[in-house]
MIZA-32443 format. One record per residue (C-alpha): residue number from 1; y, x, z. Coordinates in pm, whole numbers, always signed. Example, Ala and Ser with C-alpha at 12.3 -4.5 7.8 and 13.67 -1.06 7.14 Angstrom:
BEGIN
{nr:1 yy:-450 xx:+1230 zz:+780};
{nr:2 yy:-106 xx:+1367 zz:+714};
end
This chain:
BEGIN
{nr:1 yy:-2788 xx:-966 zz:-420};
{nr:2 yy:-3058 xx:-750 zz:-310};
{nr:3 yy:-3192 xx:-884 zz:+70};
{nr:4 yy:-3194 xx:-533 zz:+231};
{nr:5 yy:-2862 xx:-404 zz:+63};
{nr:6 yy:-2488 xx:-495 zz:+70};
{nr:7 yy:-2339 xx:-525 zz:-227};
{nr:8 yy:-1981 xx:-682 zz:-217};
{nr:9 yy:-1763 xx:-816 zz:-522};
{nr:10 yy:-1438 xx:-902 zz:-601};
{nr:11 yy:-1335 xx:-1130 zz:-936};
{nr:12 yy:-1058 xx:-979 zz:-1157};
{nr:13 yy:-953 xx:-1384 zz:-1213};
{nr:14 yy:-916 xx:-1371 zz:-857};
{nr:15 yy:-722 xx:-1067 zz:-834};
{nr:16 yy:-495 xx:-1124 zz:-1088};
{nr:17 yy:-398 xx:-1446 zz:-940};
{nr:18 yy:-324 xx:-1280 zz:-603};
{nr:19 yy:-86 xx:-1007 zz:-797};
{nr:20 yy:+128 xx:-1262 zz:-958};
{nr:21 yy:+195 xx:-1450 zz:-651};
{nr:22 yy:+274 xx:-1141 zz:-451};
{nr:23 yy:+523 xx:-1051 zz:-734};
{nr:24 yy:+675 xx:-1370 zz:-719};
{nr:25 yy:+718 xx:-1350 zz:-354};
{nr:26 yy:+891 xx:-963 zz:-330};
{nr:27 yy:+1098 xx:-1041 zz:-582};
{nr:28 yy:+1305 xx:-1241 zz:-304};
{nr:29 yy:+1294 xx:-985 zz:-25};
{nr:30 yy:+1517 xx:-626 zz:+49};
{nr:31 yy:+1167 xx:-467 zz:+251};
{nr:32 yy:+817 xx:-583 zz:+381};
{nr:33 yy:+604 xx:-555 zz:+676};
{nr:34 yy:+278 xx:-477 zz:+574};
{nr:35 yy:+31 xx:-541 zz:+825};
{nr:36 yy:-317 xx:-348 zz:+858};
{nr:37 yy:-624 xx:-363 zz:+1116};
{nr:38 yy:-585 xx:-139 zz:+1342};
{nr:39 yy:-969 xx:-109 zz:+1352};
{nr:40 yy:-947 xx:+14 zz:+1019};
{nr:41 yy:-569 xx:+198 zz:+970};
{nr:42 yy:-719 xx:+370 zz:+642};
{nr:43 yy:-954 xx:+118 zz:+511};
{nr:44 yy:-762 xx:-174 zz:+543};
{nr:45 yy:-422 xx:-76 zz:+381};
{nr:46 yy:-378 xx:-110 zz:+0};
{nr:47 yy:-438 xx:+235 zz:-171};
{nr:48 yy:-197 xx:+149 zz:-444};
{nr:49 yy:+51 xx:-22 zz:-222};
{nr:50 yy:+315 xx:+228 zz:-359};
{nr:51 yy:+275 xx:+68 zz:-697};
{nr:52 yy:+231 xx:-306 zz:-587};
{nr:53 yy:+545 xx:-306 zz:-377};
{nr:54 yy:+773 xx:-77 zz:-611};
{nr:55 yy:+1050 xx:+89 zz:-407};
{nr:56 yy:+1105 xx:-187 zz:-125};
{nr:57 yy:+1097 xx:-14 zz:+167};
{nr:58 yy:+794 xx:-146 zz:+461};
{nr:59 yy:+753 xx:-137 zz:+794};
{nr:60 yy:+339 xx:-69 zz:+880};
{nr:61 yy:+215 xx:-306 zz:+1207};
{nr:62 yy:-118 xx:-196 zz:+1273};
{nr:63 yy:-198 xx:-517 zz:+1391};
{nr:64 yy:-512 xx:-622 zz:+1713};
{nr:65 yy:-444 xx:-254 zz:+1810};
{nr:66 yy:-532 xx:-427 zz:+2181};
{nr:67 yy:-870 xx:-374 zz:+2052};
{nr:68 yy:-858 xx:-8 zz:+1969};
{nr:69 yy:-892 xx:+285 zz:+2162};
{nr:70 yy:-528 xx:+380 zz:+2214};
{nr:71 yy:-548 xx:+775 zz:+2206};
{nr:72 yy:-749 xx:+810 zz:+1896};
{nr:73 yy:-455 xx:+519 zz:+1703};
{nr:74 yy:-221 xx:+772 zz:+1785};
{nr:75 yy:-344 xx:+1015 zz:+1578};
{nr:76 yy:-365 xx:+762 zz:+1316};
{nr:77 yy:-7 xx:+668 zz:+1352};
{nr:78 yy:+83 xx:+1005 zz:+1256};
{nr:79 yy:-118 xx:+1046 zz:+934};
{nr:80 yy:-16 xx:+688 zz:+811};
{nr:81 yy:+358 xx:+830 zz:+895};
{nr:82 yy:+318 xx:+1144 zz:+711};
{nr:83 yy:+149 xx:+1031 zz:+395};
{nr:84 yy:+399 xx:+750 zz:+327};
{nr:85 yy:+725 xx:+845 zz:+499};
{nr:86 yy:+758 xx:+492 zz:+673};
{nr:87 yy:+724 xx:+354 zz:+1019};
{nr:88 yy:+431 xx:+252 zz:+1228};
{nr:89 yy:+424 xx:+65 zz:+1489};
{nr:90 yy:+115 xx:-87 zz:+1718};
{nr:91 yy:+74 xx:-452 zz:+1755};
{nr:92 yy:-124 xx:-747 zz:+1834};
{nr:93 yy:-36 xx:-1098 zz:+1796};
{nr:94 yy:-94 xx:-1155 zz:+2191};
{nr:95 yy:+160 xx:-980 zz:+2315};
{nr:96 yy:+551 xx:-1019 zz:+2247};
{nr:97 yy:+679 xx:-716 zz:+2392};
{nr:98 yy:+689 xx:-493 zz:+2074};
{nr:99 yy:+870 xx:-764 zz:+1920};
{nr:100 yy:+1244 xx:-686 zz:+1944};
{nr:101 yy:+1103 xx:-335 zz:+1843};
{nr:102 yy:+962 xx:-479 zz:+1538};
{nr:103 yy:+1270 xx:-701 zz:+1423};
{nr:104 yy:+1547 xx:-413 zz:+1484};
{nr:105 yy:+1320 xx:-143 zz:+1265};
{nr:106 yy:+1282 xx:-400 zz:+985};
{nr:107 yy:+1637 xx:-480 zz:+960};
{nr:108 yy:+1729 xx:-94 zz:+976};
{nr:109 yy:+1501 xx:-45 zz:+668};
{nr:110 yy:+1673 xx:-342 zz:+431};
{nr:111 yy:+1997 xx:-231 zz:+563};
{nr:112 yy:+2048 xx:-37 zz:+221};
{nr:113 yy:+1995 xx:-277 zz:-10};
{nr:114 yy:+2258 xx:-473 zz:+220};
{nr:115 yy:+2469 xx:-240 zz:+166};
{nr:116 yy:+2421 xx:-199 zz:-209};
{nr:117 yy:+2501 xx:-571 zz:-257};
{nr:118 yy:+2766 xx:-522 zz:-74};
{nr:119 yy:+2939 xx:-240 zz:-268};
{nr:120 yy:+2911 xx:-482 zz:-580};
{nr:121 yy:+3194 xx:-684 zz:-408};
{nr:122 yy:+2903 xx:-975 zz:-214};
{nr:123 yy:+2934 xx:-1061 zz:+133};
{nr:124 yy:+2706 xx:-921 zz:+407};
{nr:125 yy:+2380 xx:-1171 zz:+445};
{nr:126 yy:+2139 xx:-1158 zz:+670};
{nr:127 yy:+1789 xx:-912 zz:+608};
{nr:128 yy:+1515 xx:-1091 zz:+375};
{nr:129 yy:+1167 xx:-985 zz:+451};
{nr:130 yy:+825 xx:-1075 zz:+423};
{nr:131 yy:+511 xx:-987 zz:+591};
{nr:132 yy:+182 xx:-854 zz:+370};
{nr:133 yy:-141 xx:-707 zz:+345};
{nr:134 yy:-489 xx:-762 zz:+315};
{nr:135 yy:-686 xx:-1104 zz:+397};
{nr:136 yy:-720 xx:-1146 zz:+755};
{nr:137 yy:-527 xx:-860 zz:+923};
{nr:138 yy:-367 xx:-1094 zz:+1099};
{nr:139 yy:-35 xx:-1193 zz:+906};
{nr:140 yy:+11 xx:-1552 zz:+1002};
{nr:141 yy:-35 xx:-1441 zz:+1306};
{nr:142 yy:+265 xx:-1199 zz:+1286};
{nr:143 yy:+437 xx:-1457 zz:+1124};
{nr:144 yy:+427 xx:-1654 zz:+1416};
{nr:145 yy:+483 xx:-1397 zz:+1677};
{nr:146 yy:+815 xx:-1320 zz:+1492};
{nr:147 yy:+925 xx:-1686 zz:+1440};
{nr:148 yy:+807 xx:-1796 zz:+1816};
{nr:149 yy:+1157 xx:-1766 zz:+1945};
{nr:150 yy:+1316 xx:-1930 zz:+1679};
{nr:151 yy:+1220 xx:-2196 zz:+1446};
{nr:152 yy:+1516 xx:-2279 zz:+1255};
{nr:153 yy:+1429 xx:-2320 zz:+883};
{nr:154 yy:+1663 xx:-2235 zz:+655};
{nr:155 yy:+1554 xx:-2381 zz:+335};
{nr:156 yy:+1445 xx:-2321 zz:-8};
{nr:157 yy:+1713 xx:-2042 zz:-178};
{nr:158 yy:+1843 xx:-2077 zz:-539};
{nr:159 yy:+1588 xx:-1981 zz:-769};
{nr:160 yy:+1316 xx:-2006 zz:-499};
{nr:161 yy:+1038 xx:-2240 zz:-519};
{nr:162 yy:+1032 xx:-2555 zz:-273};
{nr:163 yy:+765 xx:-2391 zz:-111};
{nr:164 yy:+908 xx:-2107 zz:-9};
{nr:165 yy:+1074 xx:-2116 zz:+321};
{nr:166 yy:+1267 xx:-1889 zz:+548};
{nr:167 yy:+1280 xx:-1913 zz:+881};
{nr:168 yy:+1643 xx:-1712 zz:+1061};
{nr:169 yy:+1486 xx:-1506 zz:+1363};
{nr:170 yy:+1806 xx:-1364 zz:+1437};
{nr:171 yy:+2142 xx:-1332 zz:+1305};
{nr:172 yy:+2032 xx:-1046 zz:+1093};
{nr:173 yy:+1722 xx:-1124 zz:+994};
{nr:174 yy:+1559 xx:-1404 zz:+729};
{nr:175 yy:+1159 xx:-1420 zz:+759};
{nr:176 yy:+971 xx:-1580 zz:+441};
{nr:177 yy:+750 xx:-1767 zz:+641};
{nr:178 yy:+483 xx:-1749 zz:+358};
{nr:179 yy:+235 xx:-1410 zz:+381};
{nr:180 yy:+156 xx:-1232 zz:+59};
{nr:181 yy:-176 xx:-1184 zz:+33};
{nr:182 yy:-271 xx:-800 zz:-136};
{nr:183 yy:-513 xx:-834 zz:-392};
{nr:184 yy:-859 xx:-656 zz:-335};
{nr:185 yy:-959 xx:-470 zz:-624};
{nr:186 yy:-1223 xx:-284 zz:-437};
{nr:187 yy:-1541 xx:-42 zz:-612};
{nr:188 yy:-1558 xx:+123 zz:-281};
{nr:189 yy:-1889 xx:-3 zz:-98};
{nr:190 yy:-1805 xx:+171 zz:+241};
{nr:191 yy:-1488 xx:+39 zz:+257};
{nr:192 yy:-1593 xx:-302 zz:+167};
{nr:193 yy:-1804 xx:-328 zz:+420};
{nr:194 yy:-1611 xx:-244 zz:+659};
{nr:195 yy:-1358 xx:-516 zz:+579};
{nr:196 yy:-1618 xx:-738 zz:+599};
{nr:197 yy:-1746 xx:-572 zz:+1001};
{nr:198 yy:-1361 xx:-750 zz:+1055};
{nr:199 yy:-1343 xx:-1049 zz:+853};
{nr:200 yy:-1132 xx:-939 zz:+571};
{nr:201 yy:-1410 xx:-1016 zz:+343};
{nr:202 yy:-1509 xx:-1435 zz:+233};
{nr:203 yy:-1832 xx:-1476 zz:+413};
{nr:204 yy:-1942 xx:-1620 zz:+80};
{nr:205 yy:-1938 xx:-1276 zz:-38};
{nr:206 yy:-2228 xx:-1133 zz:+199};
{nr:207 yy:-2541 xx:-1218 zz:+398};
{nr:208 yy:-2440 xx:-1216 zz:+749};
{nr:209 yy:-2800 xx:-997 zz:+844};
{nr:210 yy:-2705 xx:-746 zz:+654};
{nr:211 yy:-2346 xx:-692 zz:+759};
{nr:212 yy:-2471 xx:-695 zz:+1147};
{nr:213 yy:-2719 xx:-424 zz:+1043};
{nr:214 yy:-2451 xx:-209 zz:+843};
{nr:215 yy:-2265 xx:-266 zz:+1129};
{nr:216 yy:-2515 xx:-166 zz:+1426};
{nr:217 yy:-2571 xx:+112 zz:+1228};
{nr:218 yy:-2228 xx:+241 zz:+1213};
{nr:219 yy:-2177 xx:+150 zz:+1605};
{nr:220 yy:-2492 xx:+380 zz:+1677};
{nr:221 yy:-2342 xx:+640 zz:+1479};
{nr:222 yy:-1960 xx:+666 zz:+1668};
{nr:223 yy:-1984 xx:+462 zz:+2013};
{nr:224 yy:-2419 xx:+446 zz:+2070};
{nr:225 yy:-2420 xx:+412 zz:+2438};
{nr:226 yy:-2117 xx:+130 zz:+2457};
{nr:227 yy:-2324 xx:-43 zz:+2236};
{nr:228 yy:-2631 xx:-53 zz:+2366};
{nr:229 yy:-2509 xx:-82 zz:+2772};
{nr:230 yy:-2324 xx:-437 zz:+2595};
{nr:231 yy:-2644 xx:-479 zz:+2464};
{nr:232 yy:-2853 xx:-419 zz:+2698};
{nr:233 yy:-3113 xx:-225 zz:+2519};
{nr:234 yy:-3262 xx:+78 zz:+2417};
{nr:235 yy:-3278 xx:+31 zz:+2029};
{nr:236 yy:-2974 xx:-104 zz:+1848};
{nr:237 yy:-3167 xx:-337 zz:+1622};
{nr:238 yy:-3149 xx:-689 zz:+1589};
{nr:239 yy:-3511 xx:-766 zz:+1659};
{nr:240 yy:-3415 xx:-582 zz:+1977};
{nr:241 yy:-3110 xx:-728 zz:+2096};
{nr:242 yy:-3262 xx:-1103 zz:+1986};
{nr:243 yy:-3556 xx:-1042 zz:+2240};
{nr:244 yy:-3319 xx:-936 zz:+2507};
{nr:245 yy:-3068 xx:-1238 zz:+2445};
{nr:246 yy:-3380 xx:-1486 zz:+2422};
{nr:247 yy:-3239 xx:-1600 zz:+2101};
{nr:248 yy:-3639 xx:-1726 zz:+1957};
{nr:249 yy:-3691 xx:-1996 zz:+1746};
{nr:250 yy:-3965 xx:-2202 zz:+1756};
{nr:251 yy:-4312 xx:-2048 zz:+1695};
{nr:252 yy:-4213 xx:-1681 zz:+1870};
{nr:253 yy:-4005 xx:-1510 zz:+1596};
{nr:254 yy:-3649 xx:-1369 zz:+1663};
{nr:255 yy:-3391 xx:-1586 zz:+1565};
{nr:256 yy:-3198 xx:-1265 zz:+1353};
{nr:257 yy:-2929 xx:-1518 zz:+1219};
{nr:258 yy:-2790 xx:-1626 zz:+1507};
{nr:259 yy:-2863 xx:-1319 zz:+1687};
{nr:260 yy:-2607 xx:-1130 zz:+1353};
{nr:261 yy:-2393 xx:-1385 zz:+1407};
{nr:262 yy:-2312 xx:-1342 zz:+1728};
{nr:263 yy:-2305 xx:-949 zz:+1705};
{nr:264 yy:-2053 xx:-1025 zz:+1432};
{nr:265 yy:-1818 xx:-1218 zz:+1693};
{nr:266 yy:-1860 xx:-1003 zz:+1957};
{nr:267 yy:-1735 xx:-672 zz:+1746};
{nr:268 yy:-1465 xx:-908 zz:+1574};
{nr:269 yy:-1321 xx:-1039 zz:+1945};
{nr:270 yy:-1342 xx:-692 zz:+2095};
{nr:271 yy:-1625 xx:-808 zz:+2366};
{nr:272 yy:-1838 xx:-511 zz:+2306};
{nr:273 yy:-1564 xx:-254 zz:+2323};
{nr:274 yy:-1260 xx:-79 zz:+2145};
{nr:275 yy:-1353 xx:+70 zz:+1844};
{nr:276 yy:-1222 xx:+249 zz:+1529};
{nr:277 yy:-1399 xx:+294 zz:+1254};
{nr:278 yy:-1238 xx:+517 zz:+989};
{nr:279 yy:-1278 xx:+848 zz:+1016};
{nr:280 yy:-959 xx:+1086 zz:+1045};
end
């Protein structure tokens, strides 16, 4: 890889791997919650997600939307609803209050295939449902935010590996406590780096200068003056914002790898402001 230019890969061996154990996984489950960053509604959801999850019906959780600017996810919200005919709902793993929310619209959406099994004579069980998406949107921590008030495991099922385990959260509903991860067959260099500006990307996969840059870059273009007042300075650069943070190493030169670093974990933990950065 080129110093001055991000170039991000996936590996098809990878990939493939990923597929098959998502697969495995929905095979178990009536629906899904797929969970995207709300930083990037478009960019991180699966554009073949219609194909990868077949007809199971999904709940979208546009997940750390505590670190969005609320107005402009609203008008996300309503193109996600219109170009896939499911719900969306805001959340972040902080805050329980959009839980109950959450756990009555997924049960609504598997109530068919309840139904179905129960036409064929079965009794009435309890919703099955999974949560999945994209590395590090934040499914664990969904996961956990859904099984906080109840930890009762219920055990492998018939014909389901010991490893897969469900936890009840309520008398209606069955979480698999295990997140499928969606495969990232990616040629799209914009997008990519964007999932890498929010850690959906291995870090082994980039040079953490250059994403700071692409991502300074992109700041200056939407949100310039936020930046900069964080900042402090007049020129979003990271020569610039090294000098004015002190970060120098010995001998007088900016340190520009910590000074990326930290750029990188201030955009990531929301301390320089709420941002979006897909375009509508």
């Amino acid at each position: 890889m080129k110093k001055d230019k991000l170039h991000i890969h996936w590996y098809p061996g990878h990939i493939a791997k990923a597929e098959k154990q998502l697969k495995a996984q929905l095979s178990l489950v009536d629906a899904v919650i797929e969970v995207i960053d709300a930083r990037l509604p478009l960019s991180s959801s699966y554009d073949n997600i219609t194909g990868l999850l077949g007809d199971k019906p999904r709940l979208i959780l546009l997940n750390k939307a505590d670190l969005t600017d609320p107005n402009e996810l609203n008008k996300f919200i309503k193109i996600l609803e219109e170009k896939t005919g499911f719900p969306v709902l805001k959340s972040d793993a902080k805050n329980c209050k959009d839980l109950n929310i959450v756990v009555k619209k997924i049960v609504e959406l598997s109530e068919p295939r309840i139904l179905a099994i129960m036409a064929k004579g079965l009794l009435r069980r309890p919703a099955r449902v999974m949560v999945v998406g994209m590395p590090n949107v934040g499914k664990s921590s969904i996961i956990n935010k859904l099984t906080r008030s109840s930890k009762t495991k219920i055990g492998a099922k018939a014909g389901v590996t010991r490893q897969q385990q469900w936890v009840r959260i309520n008398p209606q509903l069955d979480l698999l406590d295990t997140p499928g991860i969606i495969p990232m067959k990616q040629e799209d260099q914009i997008r990519a780096k964007k999932l890498a500006f929010v850690n959906s990307v291995s870090e082994n996969a980039y040079s953490n200068e250059i994403v700071a840059k692409e991502l300074l870059a992109m700041l200056e273009e939407k949100y310039p003056q936020t930046v900069k007042d964080f900042y402090k300075v007049d020129n979003l650069s990271l020569e610039d914002i090294a000098k004015s943070r002190n970060w120098i190493k010995t001998g007088g030169n900016s340190d520009i790898e910590r000074t990326a670093v930290f750029i990188l974990r201030d955009f990531r933990e929301g301390k320089i402001g709420k941002f979006i950065l897909d375009e509508i």
